[in-house]
C-alpha positions in Angstrom: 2.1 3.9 3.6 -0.7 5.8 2.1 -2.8 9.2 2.5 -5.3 11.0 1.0 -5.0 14.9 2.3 -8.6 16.5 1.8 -9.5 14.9 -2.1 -12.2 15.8 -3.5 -13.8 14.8 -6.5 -16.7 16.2 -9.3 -18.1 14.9 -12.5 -20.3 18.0 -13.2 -22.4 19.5 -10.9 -22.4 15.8 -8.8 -20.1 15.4 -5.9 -18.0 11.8 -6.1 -15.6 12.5 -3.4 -16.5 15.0 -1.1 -13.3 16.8 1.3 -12.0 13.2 2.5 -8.7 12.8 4.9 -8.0 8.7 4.7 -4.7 6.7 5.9 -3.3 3.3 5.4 -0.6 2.2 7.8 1.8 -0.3 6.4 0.7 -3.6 6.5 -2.7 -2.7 7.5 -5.9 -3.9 5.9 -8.2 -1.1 5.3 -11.8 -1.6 3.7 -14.0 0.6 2.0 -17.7 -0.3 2.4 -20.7 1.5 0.7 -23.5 0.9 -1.5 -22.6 1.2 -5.6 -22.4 5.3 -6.2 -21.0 6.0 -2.5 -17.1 7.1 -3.7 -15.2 3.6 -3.0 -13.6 3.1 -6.6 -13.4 7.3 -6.9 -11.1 6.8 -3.8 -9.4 3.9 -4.7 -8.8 5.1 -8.5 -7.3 8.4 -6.9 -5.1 6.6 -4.6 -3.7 5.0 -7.7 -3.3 8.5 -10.1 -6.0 7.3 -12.5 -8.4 10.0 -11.9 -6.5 13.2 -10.5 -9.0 15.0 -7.8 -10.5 18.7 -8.3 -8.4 19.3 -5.0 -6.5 17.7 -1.9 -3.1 15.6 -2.6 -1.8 12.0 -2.5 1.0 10.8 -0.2 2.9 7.9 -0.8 5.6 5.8 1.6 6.2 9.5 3.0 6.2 11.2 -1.4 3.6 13.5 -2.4 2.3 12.3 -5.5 2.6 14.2 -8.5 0.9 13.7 -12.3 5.0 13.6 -12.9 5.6 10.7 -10.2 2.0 9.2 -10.6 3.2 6.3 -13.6 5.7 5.4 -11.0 4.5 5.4 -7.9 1.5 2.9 -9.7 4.1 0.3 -10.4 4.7 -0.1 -6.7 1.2 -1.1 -6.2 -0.8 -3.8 -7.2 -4.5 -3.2 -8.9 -7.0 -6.1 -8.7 -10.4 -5.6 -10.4 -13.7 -7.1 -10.6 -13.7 -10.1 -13.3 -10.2 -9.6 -13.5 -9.6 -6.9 -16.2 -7.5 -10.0 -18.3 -6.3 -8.9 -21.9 -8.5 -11.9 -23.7 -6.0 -11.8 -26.5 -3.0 -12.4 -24.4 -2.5 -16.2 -22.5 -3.2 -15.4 -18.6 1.0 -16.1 -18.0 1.7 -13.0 -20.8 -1.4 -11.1 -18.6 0.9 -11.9 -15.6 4.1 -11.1 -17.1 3.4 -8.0 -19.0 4.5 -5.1 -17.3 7.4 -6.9 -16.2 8.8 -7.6 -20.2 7.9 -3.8 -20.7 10.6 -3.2 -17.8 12.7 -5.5 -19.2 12.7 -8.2 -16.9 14.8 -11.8 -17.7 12.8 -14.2 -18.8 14.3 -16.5 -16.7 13.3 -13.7 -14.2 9.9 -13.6 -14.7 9.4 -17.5 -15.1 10.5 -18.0 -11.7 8.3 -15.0 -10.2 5.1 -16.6 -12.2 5.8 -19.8 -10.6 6.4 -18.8 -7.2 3.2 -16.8 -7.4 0.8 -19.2 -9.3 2.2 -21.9 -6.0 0.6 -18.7 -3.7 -2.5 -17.8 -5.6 -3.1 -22.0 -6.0 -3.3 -21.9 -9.6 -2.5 -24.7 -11.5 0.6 -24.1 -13.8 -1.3 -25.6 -16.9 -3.9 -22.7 -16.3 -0.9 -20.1 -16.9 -1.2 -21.6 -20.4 -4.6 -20.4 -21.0 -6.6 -17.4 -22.8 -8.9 -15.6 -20.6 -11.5 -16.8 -22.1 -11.2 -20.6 -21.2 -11.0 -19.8 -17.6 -13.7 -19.5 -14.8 -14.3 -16.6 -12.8 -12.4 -17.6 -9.7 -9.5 -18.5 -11.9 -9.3 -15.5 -13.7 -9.0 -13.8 -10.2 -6.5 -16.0 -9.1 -4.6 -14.7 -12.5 -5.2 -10.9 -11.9 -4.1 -11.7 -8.0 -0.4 -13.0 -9.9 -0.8 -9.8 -12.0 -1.2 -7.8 -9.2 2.1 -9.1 -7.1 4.1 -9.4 -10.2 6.3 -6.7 -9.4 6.3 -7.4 -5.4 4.1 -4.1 -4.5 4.5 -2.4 -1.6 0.4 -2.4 -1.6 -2.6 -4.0 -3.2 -6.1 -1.7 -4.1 -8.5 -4.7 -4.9 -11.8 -3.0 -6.7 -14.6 -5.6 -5.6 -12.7 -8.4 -6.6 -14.9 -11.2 -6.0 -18.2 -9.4 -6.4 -19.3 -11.6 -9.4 -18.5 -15.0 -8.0 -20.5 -17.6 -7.0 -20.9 -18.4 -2.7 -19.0 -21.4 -2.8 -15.8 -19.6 -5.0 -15.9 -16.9 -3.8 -15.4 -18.5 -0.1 -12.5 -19.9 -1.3 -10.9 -17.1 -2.7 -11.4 -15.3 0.3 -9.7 -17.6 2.5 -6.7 -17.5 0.0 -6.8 -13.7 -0.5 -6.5 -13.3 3.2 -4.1 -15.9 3.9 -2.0 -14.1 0.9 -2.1 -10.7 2.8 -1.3 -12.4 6.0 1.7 -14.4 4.1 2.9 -11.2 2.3 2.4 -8.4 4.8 0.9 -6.3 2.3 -0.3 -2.6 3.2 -4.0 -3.4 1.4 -6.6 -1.0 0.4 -10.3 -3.2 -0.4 -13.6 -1.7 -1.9 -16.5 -3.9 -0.9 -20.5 -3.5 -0.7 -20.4 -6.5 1.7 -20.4 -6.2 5.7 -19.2 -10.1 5.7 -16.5 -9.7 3.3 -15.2 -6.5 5.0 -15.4 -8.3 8.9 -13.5 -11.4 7.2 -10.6 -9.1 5.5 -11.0 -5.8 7.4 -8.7 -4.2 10.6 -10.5 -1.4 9.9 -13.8 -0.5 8.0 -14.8 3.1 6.4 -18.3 3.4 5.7 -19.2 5.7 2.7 -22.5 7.4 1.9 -22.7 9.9 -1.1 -19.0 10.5 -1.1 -18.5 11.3 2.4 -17.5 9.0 5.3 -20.1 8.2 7.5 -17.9 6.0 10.0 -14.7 5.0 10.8 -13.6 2.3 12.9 -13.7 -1.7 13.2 -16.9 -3.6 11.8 -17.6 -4.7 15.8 -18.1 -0.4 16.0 -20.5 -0.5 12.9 -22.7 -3.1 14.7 -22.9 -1.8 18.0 -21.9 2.1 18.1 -23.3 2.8 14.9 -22.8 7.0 14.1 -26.0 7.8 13.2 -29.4 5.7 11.7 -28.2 5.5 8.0 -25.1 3.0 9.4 -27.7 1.4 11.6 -30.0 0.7 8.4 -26.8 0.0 6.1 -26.1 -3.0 9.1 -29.4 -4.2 9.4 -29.7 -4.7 5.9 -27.3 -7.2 5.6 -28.0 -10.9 5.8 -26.8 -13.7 8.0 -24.7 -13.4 11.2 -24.8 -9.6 11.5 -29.0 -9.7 11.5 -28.3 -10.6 15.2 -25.9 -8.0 15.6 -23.4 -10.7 15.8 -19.5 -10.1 14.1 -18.3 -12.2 11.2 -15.8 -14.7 10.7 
């Protein structure tokens, strides 16, 4: 569904993204996991044609990407990102909507997608009526989520979406992202710092460091065939089940 042929990336003289080859089968849950700095969001911002790379190309459901093509191919994929990127002076159901009145949708059209979708990302209706502003974090995911699956993408690129919620929120969301994916089939594309969060969404895991992959593989390879000592010390690190070498949920 998606490829990244040999992109590389520069802001300068620093390396983002060095030479990287990545693919996404269809329906396949792919995770990118790093610290902050490592090339996740370069990767993910490329996949989408907001930053064009120095070299290497995009493919597509089988199209090369082109600057020409780049507008359209973004509208057949969804974009989640961390606190939810909401317009604050647009109601969260116009934030939903709004791509879909620039394309001219029905209105009758586009009250029945918001409605179907609020039912899958369990948002109250009454919240649809909302400003940004007068939601809580997890609900102003819940809105970008709608956002995202507005159009019915053929994939979702989720930038750290639940990075700045509390435990007990961001749990939930979790559970209802991942049920969603499951629900939808979605070819998905996720940019985590988090071992636990990639091992709950993941069926498969790239490790970043300094914009090159380190390892490839499923989190159960991270843990006990790590490639060299930096994944080793990048596992270690984390807290809670994997201390004891032990998978996630």
């Amino acid at each position: 569904m998606l490829q990244l042929l040999g992109v590389s990336k520069r802001y300068g003289g620093a390396v983002a993204l060095a030479p990287t080859d990545l693919a996404v089968r269809a329906g396949e849950t792919v995770v990118l996991l790093g610290p902050s700095g490592c090339g996740k969001s370069t990767i993910l911002k490329i996949a989408l044609g907001l930053v064009r790379p120095d070299a290497g190309g995009v493919r597509f459901a089988g199209e090369e990407v082109t600057p020409e093509r780049a507008l359209a191919v973004r509208r057949r994929m969804g974009y989640v990102v961390q606190g939810g990127g909401l317009f604050p002076h647009l109601g969260a159901a116009d934030n939903a909507a709004l791509v879909a009145r620039h394309l001219r949708w029905p209105e009758a059209r586009i009250r029945e997608r918001l409605a179907e979708l609020a039912e899958l990302a369990r948002l109250p209706p009454d919240l649809l009526e909302r400003f940004p502003a007068e939601l809580s974090g997890g609900q102003a995911q819940r809105v970008s989520l709608v956002r995202a699956l507005m159009l019915d993408p053929e994939a979702l690129l989720l930038d750290e979406p639940l990075g700045a919620l509390d435990p007990i929120t961001r749990s939930e969301l979790q559970e209802d992202l991942r049920a969603a994916f499951r629900r939808l089939r979605k070819t998905v594309l996720l940019v985590t710092h988090d071992l636990g969060e990639a091992a709950f969404f993941a069926d498969r895991v790239v490790l970043l460091r300094a914009g090159r992959v380190l390892q490839e593989g499923s989190v159960d390879d991270l843990l006990r065939r790590p490639a060299d000592d930096y994944v080793r010390r990048f596992v270690s690190a984390q807290r809670g089940p994997f201390a004891g070498g032990e998978a996630g949920p």
